[in-house]
C-alpha positions in Angstrom: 23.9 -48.2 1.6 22.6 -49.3 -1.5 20.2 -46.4 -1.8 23.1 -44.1 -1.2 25.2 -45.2 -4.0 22.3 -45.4 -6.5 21.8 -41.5 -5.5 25.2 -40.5 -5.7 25.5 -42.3 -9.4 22.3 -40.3 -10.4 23.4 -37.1 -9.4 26.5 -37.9 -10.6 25.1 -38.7 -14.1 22.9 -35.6 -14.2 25.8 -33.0 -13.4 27.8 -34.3 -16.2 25.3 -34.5 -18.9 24.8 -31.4 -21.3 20.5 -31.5 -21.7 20.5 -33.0 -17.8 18.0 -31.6 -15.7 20.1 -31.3 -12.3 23.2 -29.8 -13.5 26.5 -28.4 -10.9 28.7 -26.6 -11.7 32.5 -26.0 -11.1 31.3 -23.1 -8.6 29.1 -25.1 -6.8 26.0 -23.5 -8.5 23.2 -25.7 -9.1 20.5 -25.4 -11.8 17.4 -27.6 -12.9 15.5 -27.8 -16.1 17.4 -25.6 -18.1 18.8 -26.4 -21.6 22.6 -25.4 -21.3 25.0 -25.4 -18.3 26.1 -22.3 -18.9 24.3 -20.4 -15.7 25.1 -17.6 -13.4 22.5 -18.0 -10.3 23.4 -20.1 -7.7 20.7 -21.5 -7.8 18.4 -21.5 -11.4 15.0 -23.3 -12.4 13.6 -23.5 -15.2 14.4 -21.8 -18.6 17.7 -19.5 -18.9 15.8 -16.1 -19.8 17.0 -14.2 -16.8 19.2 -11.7 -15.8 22.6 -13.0 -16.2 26.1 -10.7 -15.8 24.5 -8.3 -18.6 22.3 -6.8 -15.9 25.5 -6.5 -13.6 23.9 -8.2 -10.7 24.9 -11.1 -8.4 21.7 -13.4 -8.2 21.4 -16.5 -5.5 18.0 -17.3 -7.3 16.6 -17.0 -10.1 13.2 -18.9 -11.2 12.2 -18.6 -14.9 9.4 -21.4 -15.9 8.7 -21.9 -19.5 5.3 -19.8 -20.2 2.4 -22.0 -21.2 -0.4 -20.7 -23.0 -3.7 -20.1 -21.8 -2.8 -20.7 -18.0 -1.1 -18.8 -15.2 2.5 -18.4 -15.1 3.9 -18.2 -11.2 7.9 -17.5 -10.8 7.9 -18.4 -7.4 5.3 -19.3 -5.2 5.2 -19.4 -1.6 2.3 -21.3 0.8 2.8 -22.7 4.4 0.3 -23.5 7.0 -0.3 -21.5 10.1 1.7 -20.6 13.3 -0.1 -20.8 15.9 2.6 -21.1 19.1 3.6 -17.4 19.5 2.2 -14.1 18.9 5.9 -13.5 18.6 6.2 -14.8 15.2 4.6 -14.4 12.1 4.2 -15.9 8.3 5.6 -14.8 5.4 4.8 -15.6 1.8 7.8 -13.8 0.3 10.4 -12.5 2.9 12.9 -10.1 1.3 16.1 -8.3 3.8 18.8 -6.3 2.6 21.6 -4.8 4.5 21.8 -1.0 3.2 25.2 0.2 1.4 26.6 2.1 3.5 29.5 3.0 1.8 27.6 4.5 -1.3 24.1 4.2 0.0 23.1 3.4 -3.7 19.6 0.7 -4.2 18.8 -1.2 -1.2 15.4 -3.2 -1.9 14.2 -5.6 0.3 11.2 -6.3 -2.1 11.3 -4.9 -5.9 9.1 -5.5 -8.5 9.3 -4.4 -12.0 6.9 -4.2 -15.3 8.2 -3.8 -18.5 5.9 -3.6 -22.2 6.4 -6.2 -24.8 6.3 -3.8 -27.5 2.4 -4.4 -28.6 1.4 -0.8 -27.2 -1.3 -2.4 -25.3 0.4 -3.0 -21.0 -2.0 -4.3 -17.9 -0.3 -5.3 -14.8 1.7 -3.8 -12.1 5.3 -4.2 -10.6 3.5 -5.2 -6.9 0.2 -6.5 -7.2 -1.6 -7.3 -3.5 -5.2 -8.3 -2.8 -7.4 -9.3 -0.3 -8.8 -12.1 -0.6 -7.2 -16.2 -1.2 -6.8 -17.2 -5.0 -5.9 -14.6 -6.3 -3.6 -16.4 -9.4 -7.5 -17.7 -9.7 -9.6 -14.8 -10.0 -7.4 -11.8 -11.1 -7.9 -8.1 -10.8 -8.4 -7.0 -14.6 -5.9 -4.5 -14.7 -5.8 -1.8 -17.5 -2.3 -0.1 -17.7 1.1 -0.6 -16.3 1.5 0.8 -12.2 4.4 -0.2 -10.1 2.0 -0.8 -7.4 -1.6 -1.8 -7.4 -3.4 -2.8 -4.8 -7.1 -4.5 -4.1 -8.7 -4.0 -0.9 -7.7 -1.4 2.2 -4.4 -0.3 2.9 -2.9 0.4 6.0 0.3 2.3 7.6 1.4 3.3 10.5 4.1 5.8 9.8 3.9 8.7 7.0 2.5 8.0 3.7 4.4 10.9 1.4 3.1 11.5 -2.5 3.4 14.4 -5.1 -0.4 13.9 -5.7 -3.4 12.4 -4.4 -6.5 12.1 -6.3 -9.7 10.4 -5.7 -11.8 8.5 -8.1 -14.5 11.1 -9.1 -16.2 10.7 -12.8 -19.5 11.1 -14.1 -18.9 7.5 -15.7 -18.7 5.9 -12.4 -21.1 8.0 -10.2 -24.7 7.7 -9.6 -27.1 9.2 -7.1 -26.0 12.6 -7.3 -27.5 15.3 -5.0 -25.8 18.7 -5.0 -25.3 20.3 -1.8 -27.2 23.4 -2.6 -30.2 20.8 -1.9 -29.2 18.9 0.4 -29.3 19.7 4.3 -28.3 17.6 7.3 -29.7 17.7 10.7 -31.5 20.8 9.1 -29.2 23.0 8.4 -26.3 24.2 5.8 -23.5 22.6 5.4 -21.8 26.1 6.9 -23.8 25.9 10.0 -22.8 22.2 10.1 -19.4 22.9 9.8 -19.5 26.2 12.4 -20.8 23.7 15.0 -17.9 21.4 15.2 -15.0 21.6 17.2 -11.6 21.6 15.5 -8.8 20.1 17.8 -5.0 19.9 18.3 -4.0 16.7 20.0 -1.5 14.2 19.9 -1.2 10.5 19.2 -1.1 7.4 22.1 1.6 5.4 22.0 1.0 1.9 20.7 1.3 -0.9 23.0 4.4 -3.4 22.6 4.0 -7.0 23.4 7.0 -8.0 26.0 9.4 -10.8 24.7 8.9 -13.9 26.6 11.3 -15.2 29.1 11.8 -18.8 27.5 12.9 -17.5 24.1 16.0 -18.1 22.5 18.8 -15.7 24.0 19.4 -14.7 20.2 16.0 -14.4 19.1 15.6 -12.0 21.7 18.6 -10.3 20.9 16.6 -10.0 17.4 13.5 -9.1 18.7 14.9 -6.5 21.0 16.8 -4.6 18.6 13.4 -5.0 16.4 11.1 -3.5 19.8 13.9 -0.6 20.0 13.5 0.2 16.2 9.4 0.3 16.8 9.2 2.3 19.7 12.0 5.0 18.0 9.6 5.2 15.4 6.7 5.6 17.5 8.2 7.6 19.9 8.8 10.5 16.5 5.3 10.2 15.2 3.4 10.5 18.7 5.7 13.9 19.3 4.1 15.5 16.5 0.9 17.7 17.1 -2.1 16.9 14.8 -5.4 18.4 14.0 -9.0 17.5 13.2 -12.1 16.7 14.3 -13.7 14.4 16.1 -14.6 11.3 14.6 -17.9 10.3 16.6 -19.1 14.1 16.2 -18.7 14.1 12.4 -20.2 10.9 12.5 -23.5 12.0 12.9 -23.8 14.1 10.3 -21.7 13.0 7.8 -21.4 9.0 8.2 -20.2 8.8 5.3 -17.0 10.3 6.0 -16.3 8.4 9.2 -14.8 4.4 8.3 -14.5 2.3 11.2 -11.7 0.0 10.2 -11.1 -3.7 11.2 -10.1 -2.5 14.6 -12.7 -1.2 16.0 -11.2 2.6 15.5 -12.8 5.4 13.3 -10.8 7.4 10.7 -11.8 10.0 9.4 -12.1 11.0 5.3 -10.7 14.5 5.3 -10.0 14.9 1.4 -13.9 14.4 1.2 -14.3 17.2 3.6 -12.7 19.5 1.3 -16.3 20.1 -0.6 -18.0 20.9 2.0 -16.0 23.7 2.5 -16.2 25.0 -0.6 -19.8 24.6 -0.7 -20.0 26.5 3.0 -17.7 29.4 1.3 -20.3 29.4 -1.2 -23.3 29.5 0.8 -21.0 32.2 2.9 -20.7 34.4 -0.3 -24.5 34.1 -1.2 -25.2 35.5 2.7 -22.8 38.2 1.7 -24.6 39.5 -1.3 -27.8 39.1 -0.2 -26.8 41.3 3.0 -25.1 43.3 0.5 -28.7 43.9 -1.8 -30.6 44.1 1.3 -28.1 47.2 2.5 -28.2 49.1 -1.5 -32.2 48.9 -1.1 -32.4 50.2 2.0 -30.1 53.0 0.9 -32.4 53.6 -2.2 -35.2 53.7 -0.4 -34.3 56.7 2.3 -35.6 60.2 0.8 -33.9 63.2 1.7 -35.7 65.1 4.1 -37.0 68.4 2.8 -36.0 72.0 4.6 -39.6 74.5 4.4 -38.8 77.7 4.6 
């Protein structure tokens, strides 16, 4: 009883003193370590640089830490150990849901992160920055410029990825080994008889597999999860309906292995912005047949007399 009361007269003593470092206010919102009570999240650590009612947002949480020199700065950081009961659920270091506007549609973000310039003309860092590997506050990715995404390691979807452009890292700088195709042969051949042998298909995607939701869970987790397994298989169900073309993976494999990555799973993919050079050197070897057929056909022309009437 004792302990209770001491409690209560601490927290008691922090919410009504200006520079205290647990602070409440009249709305119930609660704030620690900041210098004023004058705060708009419901719930604020640290220093008061955020976004308050100038940037016309409602904010449960907002976590601003004084920046100190010459160390990392984390806003929020999120670690927990590993579940290992059910496939059914899964970890998350940073979980963000929104509910869509219906009424307007407007922003709905369930994750958003932003990069802005201080004004000294020199920006590295992105607005989402993923890696691969553990630590990586630790042993940072040197970034150089500003990108609102950034990413260290593969990258994997399942559904459509959609861009205005797609370029791959190709500069004299950064390259070494170079062979050009003119003089280089595989299996033997040109890269147009390499190309002529394959087989181009149409086929269609398998649908994925869907783990079954257990009989002992919660009646409204699996209310959850069901709605969550009828979303998925919608999803799957419109990109399996869709006819795709290609090659085959294990045939272009052996002659170009280099084009052919077989991922974490066990399946192959296939590296068809790479192929686009080896068409272009086919249609060139194509075009050098051509004229060469072409020269071969003006000499023999040349070469045939006209045959001489005696009288």
């Amino acid at each position: 009883m004792k302990n209770i009361i001491f409690i209560s007269s601490f927290i008691l003593f922090m919410a009504t003193t200006t520079k205290a470092q647990l602070i409440i206010n009249d709305d119930q919102k609660v704030a620690m370590g900041i210098e004023t009570e004058v705060f708009d999240p419901s719930l604020m650590v640290g220093y008061h640089n955020y976004f308050g009612t100038s940037a016309n947002a409602s904010i449960g949480m907002a976590a601003t830490p004084i920046v100190t020199n010459s160390t990392n700065n984390i806003g929020v950081f999120g670690n927990f150990g590993v579940n290992s009961y059910s496939s059914q659920y899964g970890n998350y270091g940073v979980l963000g849901f929104t509910t869509s506007n219906t009424l307007y549609n407007g922003r709905n973000y369930g994750l958003c992160g932003m990069i802005e310039s201080t004004g000294s003309g020199f920006v590295g860092g992105a607005g989402i920055y993923a890696v691969d590997c553990d630590y990586c506050y630790i042993f940072p990715h040197n970034i150089q410029g500003a990108y609102a995404g950034y990413f260290v390691g593969n990258v994997n979807t399942l559904g459509n990825l959609t861009a205005t452009s797609l370029f791959t890292t190709m500069d004299s700088r950064l390259i070494d080994n170079t062979i050009s195709l003119s003089k280089s042969k595989r299996s033997g051949m040109t890269t147009l008889e390499n190309l002529l042998n394959m087989d181009v298909v149409e086929y269609s995607l398998k649908s994925r597999p869907f783990e079954e939701i257990p009989e002992n869970t919660d009646p409204e987790k699996a209310e959850e999860l069901r709605k969550e397994l009828e979303f998925l298989k919608k999803e799957d169900k419109e990109m399996t309906s869709r006819r795709h073309f290609g090659v085959d993976a294990r045939e272009l494999q052996k002659i170009y292995p280099d084009l052919v990555l077989e991922g974490q799973d066990g399946y192959l993919s296939v590296n068809y912005l790479e192929m686009v050079p080896l068409v272009i050197r086919s249609i060139q070897e194509l075009k050098q047949e051509l004229d060469e057929l072409t020269d071969t056909e003006k000499n023999e022309e040349g070469n045939t007399m006209p045959s001489m009437v005696i009288p």
